[in-house]
N, C-alpha and C positions, 0 to 999 in steps of 0.2 A: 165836445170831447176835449177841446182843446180850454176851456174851462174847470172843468172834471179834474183833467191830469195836473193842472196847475195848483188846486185849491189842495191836492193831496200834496203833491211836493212842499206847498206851503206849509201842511200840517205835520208831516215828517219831519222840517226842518222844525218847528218849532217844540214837537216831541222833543227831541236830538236834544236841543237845545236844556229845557227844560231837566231832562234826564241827566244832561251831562252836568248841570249846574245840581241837582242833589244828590249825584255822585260825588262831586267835588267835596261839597258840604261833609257828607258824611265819612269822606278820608281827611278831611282836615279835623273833625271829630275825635276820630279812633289816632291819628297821629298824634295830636294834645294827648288824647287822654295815653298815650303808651312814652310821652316826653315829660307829663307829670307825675307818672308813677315812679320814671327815673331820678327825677329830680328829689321827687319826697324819698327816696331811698338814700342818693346825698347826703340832704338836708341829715336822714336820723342818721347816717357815718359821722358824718360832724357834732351831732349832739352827743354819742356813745362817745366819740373821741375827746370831746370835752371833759363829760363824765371823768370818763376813765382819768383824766387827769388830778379832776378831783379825789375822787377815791385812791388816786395813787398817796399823795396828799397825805388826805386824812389816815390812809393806812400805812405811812413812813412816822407819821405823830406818835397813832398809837403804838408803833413798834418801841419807837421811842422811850415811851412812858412804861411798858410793858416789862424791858430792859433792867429799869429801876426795881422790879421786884418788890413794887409797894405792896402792902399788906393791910393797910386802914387807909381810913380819912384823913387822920391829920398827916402820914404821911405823904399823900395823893398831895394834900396843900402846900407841902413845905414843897414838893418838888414843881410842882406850878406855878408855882408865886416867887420864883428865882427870877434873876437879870435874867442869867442863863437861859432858860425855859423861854423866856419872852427874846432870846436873839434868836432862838432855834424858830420860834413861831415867825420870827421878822425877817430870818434866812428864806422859810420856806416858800413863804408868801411871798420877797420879791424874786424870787426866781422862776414864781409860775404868775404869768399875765390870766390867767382865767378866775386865779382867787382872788378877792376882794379883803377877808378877813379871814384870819384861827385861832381860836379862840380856849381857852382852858375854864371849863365850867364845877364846880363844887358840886357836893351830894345836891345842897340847899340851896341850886339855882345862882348861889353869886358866883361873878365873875373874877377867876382866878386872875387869869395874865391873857390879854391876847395882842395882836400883833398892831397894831396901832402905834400904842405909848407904853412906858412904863413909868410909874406902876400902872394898872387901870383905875379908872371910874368906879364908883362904889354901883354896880347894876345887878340886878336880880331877873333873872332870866327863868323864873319858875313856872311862870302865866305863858308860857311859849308850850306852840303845837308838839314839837320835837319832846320836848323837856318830860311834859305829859305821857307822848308816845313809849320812850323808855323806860318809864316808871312803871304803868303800867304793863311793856311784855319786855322780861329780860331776855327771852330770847331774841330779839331784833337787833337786827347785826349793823342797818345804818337807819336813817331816816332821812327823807326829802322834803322840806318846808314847804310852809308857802311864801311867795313872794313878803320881803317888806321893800318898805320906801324910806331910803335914810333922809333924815330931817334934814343934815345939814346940806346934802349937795343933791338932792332929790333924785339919784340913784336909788335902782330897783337891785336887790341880792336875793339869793332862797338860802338857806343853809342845808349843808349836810352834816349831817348827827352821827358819832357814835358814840356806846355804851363802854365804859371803865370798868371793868371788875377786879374783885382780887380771887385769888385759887378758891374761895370757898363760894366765890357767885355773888360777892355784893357790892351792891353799886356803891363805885367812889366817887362818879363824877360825871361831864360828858367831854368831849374834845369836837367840836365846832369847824366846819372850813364855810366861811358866806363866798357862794361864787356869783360874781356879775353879771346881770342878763345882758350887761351892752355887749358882751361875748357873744351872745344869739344873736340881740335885734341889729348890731352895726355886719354881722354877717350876712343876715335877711335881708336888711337895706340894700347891700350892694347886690344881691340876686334878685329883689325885686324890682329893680331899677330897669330888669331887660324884660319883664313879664308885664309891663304895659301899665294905665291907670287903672286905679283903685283893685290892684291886685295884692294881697296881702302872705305872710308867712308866722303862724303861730304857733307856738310850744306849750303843750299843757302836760299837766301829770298825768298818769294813770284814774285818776277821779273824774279828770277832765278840767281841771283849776287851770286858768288860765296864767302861766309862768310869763311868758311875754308875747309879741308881737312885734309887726312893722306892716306901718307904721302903729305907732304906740296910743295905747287907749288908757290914758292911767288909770280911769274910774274904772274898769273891766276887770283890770291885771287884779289876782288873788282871788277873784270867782270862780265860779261852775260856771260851767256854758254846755245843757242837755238841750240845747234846739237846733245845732248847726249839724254840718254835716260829718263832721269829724265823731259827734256820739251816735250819728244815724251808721254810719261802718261799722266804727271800733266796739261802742255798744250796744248798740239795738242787733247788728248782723254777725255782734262774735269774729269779727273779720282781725287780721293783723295788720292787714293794709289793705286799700281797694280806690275805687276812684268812681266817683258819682260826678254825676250832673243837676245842679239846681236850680232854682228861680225863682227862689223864699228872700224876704227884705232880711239887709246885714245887720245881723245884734252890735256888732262896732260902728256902724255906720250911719247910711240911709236910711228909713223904714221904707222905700222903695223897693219891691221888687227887681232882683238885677241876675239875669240869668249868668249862669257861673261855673267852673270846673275847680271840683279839691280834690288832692288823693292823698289824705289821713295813713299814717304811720308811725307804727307802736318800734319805739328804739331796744335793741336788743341790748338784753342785762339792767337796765333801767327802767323806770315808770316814768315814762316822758311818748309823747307823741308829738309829730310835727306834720301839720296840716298847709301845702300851701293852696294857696286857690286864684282863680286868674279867670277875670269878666270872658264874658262873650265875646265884646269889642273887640278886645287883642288876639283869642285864640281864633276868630273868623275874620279876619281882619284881613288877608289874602284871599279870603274867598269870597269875600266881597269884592276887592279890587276884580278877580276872575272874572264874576258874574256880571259885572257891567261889562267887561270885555265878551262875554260870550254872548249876551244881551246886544250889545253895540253889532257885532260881527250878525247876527240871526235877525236884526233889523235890517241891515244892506243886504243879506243874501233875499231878504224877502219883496225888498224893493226890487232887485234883480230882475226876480220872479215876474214880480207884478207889469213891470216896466214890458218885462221879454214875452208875457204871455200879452200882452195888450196890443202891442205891434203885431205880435202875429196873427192876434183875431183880425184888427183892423186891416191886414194884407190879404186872411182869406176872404174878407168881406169885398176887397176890393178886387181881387181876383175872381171870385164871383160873381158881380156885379160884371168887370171884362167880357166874362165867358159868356154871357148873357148879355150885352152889345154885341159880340160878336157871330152870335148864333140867327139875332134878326137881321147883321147885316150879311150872313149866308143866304137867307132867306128872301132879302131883297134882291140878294145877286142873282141868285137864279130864279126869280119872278122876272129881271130885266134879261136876261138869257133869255126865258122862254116869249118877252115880248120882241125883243130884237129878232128871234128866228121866225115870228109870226110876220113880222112887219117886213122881213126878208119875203118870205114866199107872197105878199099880196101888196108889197111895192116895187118891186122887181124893176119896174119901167121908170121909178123918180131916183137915177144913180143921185143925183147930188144930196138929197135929203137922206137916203140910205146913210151915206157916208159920212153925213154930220153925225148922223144917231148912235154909228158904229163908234165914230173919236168920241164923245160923249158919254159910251160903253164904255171904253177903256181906260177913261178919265175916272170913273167911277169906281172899275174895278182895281185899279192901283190904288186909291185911296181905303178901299174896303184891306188890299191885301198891306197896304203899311199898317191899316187899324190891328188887323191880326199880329202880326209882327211885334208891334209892342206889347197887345194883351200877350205875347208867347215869353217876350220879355219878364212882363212883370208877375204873369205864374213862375216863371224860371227863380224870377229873385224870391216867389214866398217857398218854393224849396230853398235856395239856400239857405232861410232863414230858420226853414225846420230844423237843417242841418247844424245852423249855429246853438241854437237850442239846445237841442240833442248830448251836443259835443260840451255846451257847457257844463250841462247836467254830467255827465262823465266827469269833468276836473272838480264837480261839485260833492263826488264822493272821494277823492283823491285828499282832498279840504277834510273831508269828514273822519279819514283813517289816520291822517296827521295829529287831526285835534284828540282823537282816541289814543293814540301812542302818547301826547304829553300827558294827559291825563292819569294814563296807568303808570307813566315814569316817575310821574309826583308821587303816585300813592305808593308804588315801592321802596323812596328812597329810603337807603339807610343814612340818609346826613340828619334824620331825627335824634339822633344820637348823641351827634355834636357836641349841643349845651350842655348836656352829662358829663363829658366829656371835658369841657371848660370847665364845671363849677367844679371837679375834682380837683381839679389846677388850681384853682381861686382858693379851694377850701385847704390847701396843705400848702399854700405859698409861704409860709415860713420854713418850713421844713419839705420845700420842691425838691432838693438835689436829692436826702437819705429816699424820699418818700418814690421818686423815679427808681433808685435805682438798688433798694431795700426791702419794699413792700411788696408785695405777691400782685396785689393787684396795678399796682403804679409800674409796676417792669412792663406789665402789657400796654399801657395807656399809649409810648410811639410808636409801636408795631399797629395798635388800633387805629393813630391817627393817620398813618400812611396808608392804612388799608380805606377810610375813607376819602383821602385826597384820593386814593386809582379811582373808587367808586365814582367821585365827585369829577374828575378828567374824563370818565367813561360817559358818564349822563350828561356833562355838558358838552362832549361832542357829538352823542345823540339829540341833542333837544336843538345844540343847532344845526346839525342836520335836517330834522324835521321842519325848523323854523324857515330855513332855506327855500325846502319842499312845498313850505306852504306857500312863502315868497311865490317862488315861481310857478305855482298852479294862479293863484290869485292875474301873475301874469301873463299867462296863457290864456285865462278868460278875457282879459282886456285886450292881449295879441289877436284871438277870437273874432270880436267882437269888431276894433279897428279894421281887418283884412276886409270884414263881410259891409263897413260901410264904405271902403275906398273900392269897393265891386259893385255898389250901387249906383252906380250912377245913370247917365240920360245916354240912350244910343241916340246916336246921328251924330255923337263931337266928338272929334278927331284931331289929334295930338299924338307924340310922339312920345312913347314908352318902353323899358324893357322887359323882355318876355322873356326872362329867369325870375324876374319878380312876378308875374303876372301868375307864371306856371308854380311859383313856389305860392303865392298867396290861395290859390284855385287848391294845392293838394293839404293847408294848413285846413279848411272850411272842412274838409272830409278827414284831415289826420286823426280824428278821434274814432271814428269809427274803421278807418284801416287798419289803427294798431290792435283795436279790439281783433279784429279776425286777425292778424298777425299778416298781414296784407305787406309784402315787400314793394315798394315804390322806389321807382330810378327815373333819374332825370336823364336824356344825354343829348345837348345841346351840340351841332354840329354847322347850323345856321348863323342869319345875324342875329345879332346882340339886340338890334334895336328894330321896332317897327314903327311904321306909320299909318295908321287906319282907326276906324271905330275901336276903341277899346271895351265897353259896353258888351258890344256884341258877339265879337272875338271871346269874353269873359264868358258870357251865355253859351254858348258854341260847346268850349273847352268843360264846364260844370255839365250839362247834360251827358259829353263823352263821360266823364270819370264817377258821374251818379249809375249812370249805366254798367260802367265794368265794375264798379262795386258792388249794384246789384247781382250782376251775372256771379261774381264770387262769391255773392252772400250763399245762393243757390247750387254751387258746383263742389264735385268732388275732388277739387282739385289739391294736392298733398302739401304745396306750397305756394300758394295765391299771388298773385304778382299783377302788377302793372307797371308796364313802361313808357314812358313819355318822350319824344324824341324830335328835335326838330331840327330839319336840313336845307340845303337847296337842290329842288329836282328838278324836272324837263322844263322848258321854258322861263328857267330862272324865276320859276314860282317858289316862295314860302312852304314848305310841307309839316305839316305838325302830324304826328300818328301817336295815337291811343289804343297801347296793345296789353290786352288780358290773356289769363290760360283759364277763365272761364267755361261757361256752359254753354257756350258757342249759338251759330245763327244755322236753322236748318236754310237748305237752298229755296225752300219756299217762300220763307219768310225775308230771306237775303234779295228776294225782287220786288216786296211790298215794304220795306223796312222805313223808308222815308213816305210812305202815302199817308196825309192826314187822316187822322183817326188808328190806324193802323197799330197796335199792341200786341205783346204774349204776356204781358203783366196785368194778373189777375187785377190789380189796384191802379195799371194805369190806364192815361188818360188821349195817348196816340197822339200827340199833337209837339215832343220835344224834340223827337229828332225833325220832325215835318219842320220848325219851326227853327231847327238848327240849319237845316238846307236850304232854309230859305235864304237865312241870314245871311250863309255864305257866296250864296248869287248876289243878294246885294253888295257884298263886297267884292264884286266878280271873281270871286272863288267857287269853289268847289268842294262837296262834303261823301265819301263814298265809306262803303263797307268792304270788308271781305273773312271771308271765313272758311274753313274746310266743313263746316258741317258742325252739329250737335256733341257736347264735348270738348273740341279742340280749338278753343276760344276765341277772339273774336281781333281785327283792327280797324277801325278808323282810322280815315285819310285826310284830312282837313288840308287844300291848296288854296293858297292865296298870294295875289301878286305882293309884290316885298314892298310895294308902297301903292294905296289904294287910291283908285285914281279920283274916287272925289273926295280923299283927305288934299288934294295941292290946292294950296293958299291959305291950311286949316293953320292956326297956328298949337 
């Protein structure tokens, strides 16, 4: 049995275990993926915001040009190919950090004026995506390149396009703004920098042509890319945004397989998507650290186990074994009874030899009644060993509802939010002050952040409260554990200790199971402070009174369970200890057989602990008695003993 029960606790804890580690997993999962969907919604604010910069731009040029009320080509030329024209392009440009280049484009591709130099380059710009686009639908109102790579400083730009007409619809020309990817990838750099190794953040068009990245692939930049996860959303699922999970080798990278999280996002008012994605490594990177802790913690608890069921087998075995010595040397004893009364009636006439045999008898029988005495000992100690057991297992689900509470506090927090939170901050840090206290959404941003610091005060005086809690169950099994070995020891040695610790260590071995029944326990010491005798025995003595009125409680109807503990000086300046219950009380029958070995009303026991109690207390020329009104109206043990035992003098 006591196998049986261990091997399942074993298996629960390691259930528990198990369970808890792929809960973990899978709220650090679902938290990534609902902190990546944030993030990629950032990221496309910042690229719309970009944008928008651009197009603000290109649509102040062409108001510009609009203004002039050209009517042909060559007057579209003369007014493009001014100083003028080319200050206006070279005003516009350095006041906005996101443009690179604007440029004034002719019907026939050459370049009017743009914001560089003047005059410009003789360059022909016909063979260009844009150029094409226009020509072919006059209705298209801008266009979005693809990436080039300038020769001289091997900077990457895309340009945007728009179409010039006069009132009758014909093309004069284009008007150009090239804007800088270092705009994206030096803003990706700095967000990817907290999302771990080989985490990346890419921008592509609506075709899926990849604009840029971080870090930067130059061979890549201005392709298609249909195998990643960003066209497995955007276009295979028709999605606007969404967030998958993968473990396909990186087209930028490894041909490794690397398992991995994107959440693809299509930018509002633009043909732009920004996809960031971020390994395994980093988004379980906590749950890994957990797991060996939870791992580490279900290793000791099972050593525990191992450790506490192994003792105990080996104590019933040796308890066993006692009872069974002791059963042959009853047996002897009264096989020498029955020869000593023979040898009585048919020697009657040899007094001297009678009376050797008789000293010889009672040589015997005291060694038979010490052998009992200690087997009563050491059954005594494999109860309390159940009990320590028992009680551990109690603090061992105390452990278990603690580790439950951190775990569901992780999976609620809202500090997932946080980074969102920051990289708003990060993404408007030029314009932090208007953007706080301007923008619809940046007015909420400190009322947001203060409502996560309450949160973040609130969960971290919960988590160390639990932390506490577990502290101090972890030492309460050790407190446990310490009590019931300094209660083990040898009877017959005799020293001088205090019996507030004694009595407080005896009600610690049972406190788990008193609070369970809601058992009220009072100490009231009225005696001395210190005694001198067996300690051992005295400890056995006290454990069998208080296993019994817990018993009697476990069984009674009594409304408020109690036991009190008391010790005085009474008639002959004896020691009095009494152990009083409002238990299920002693009928008066039982109240006259109650110390005779063998003797029980417990279906499960064994008659031999109070026997073995009263014995104890004669050897320490004390005295052990009952009294009770009857069934019902509970019960007291008397336990006297002289206040310094006379064969502790000389003990040290």
């Amino acid at each position: 049995m006591i196998t049986t029960i261990g091997i399942v606790a074993m298996i629960i804890v390691v259930t528990a275990a198990c369970g808890g580690a792929y809960v973990l997993r899978e709220n650090s999962r679902r938290n990534w993926a609902d902190e990546m969907s944030s993030l990629s919604f950032v990221l496309a604010e910042h690229a719309t915001q970009t944008l928008s910069s651009a197009h603000a731009l290109l649509d102040s040029l062409y108001d510009s040009v609009m203004l002039q009320h050209i009517e042909d080509e060559a007057g579209f030329k003369s007014y493009s190919s001014q100083r003028s024209s080319f200050r206006l392009l070279e005003d516009k440009v350095s006041a906005n950090p996101v443009i690179d280049v604007a440029t004034f484009v002719a019907r026939d591709g050459t370049v009017l004026n743009f914001s560089r130099s003047f005059p410009p380059p003789p360059i022909n710009l016909s063979d260009r995506d844009y150029f094409a686009a226009h020509v072919a639908d006059a209705s298209l109102s801008s266009f979005t390149s693809m990436p080039v790579e300038n020769k001289g400083n091997g900077k990457w730009v895309f340009y945007i396009s728009r179409r010039v007409d006069n009132r009758q619809g014909e093309m004069l020309g284009l008007i150009l703004v090239g804007v800088s990817v270092e705009v994206f990838s030096q803003f990706y750099e700095k967000v990817a920098q907290n999302l771990g190794p080989f985490s990346s953040i890419s921008l592509y068009r609506n075709d899926f042509t990849l604009m840029t990245r971080w870090p930067l692939v130059n061979k890549m930049v201005g392709k298609q890319n249909r195998a990643g996860a960003t066209y497995d959303v955007i276009g295979k699922a028709g999605k606007s945004h969404g967030v998958i999970f993968i473990a396909t080798p990186n087209v930028y990278g490894s041909a490794t397989a690397m398992p991995r999280i994107a959440a693809p996002r299509t930018t509002d008012r633009y043909p732009f998507i920004v996809t960031p994605m971020v390994t395994e490594e980093h988004y379980l990177h906590d749950w890994r650290i957990a797991r060996w802790w939870i791992f580490a913690v279900t290793i000791a608890i099972l050593l525990l186990l191992f450790v506490g069921m192994n003792w105990l087998r080996q104590a019933y075995r040796r308890a066993e074994n006692e009872l069974a010595e002791r059963r042959l040397a009853q047996t002897a004893m009264r096989k020498t009874q029955e020869q000593l009364e023979s040898r009585v009636q048919e020697r009657t006439r040899t007094l001297t030899m009678e009376v050797a045999e008789r000293q010889a008898a009672q040589l015997e029988l005291r060694r038979v009644n010490e052998h009992i005495a200690d087997v009563s000992h050491k059954a005594g100690m494999a109860e309390v060993a159940n009990s320590v057991l028992h009680n551990v297992g109690n603090v061992l689900n105390s452990i278990n509802v603690s580790v439950n509470l951190l775990a569901e506090q992780i999976k609620a927090t809202p500090l997932v939010d946080f980074p969102a939170a920051v990289a708003l901050l990060q993404g408007h840090g030029d314009g932090l002050g208007r953007y706080l206290t301007e923008d619809a959404q940046g007015r909420q941003l400190p009322g947001f952040l203060d409502l996560l610091a309450q949160h973040w005060q609130k969960e971290h005086a919960m988590m160390s409260s639990e932390a506490e809690q577990l502290s101090g169950s972890v030492q309460h099994v050790k407190d446990i554990i310490s009590r019931q070995q300094s209660l083990s020891g040898h009877s017959g040695l005799y020293g001088q200790f205090n019996i507030k610790d004694l009595l407080d260590d005896v009600l610690t071995i049972h406190g788990a199971a008193l609070r369970r029944m809601n058992v009220q326990s009072t100490l009231d010491l009225n005696g001395p402070q210190v005694w001198m005798g067996d300690k051992s025995k005295l400890t056995q003595i006290l454990i069998n009174l208080v296993k019994n009125a817990e018993e009697s409680l476990s069984v009674s109807a009594a409304m408020h369970p109690a036991i009190e503990i008391c010790s005085t000086i009474g008639t002959d300046d004896q020691l009095e200890i009494t152990v009083k219950d409002n238990g299920c009380g002693i009928s008066p029958d039982a109240l006259k057989r109650l110390f005779t070995y063998g003797f029980t009303t417990k279906p499960t026991g064994h008659g031999f602990g109070l026997h073995a109690s009263a014995l104890a207390a004669r050897e320490m020329h004390g005295s052990l008695h009952a009294e009770s009104d009857g069934e019902g109206f509970g019960a007291t043990f008397i336990l006297s003993l002289p206040q310094t035992s006379p064969d502790s003098k000389g003990q040290i």
